[in-house]
Structure formats: C-alpha cells, structure tokens
N, C-alpha and C positions, 0 to 999 in steps of 0.2 A: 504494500500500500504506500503509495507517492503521496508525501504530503503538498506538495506541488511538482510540476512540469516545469523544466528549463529549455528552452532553445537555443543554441547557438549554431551560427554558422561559422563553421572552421573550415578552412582554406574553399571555402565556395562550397559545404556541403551542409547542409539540414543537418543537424544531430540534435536530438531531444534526452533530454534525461531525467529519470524518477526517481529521486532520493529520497530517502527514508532514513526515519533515525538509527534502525537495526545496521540497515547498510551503513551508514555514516560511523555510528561506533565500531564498528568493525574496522574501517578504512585506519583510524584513528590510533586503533590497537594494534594493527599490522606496523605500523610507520617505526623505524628504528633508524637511530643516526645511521647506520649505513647501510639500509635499507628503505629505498622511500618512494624507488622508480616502480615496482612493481606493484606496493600495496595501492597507489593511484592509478595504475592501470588494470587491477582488478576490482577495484572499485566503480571504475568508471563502466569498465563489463559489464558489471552488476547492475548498475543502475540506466543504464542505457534502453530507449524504447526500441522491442522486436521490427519495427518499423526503420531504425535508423542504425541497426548494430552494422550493419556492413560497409557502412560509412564510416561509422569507425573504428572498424576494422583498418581498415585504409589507412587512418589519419594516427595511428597510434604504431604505426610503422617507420612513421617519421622521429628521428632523433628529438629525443626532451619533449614531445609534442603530449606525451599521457600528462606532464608535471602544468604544462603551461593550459591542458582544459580544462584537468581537475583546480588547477586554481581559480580560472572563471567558475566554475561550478560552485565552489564554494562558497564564493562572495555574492552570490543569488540565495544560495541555500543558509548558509549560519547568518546568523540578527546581531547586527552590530545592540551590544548591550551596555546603556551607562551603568558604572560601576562604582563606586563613590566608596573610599575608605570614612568610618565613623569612628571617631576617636573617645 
C-alpha cells in the first residue's frame, strides 16, 4: 500500500513510484557506510509501479543513476519536520 505516487521523468522516461513506510524502513536499514549503492536500488525495485519497472530497469544501469532517483524520491516522500530543542 502506497501512501502516495511519485512521478519522475529521468532521462526522458515516465517512472512512477509507490512508497511505503515498510519499504522505506527497510531501504533505511539496509544503508551501511559502505554499502548504500545497492540498498537504493532495491528499494527503488521495490517501490516502482509494474507499469514503469522497465524503465527503470534501463535507467538504473547507468552509473550513480539508483543514488541520484532514490534521492529525488525521497525529498517527495519524507516531511521536512520542525524540530525545536526545549530547554
């Protein structure tokens, strides 16, 4: 269950994606300092609409290209939150 749809077009191609918080804590939990290339591009598998996976398939073939969609992904999907220390 997608708690919203994203669109992006990367390098000229429709790709949609359905994120979810299971997938997102997942993505989150994989990440290690030197490991970071792959848990973004299984994430981004994961979350990707059956309509638009072959797409990017394609686009995640390209060097550094899983690091630079899953960061526009993110900045759609996580809520920038004021945080405010209280003393």
């Amino acid at each position: 269950m997608s708690d919203k749809e994203i669109k992006l077009i990367v390098a000229g191609k429709d790709i949609t994606f359905a994120p979810n918080v299971t997938a997102y804590n997942k993505y989150i939990n994989e990440i290690t300092i030197s490991n970071k290339v792959a848990p973004a591009h299984n994430f981004l598998v994961r979350i990707v609409t059956p309509e638009t996976k072959e797409a990017l398939e394609d686009i995640l073939k390209l060097p550094g290209a899983a690091l630079q969609v899953v960061s526009k992904v993110m900045d759609e999907y996580t809520p920038e939150l004021e945080i405010t220390v209280k003393n």
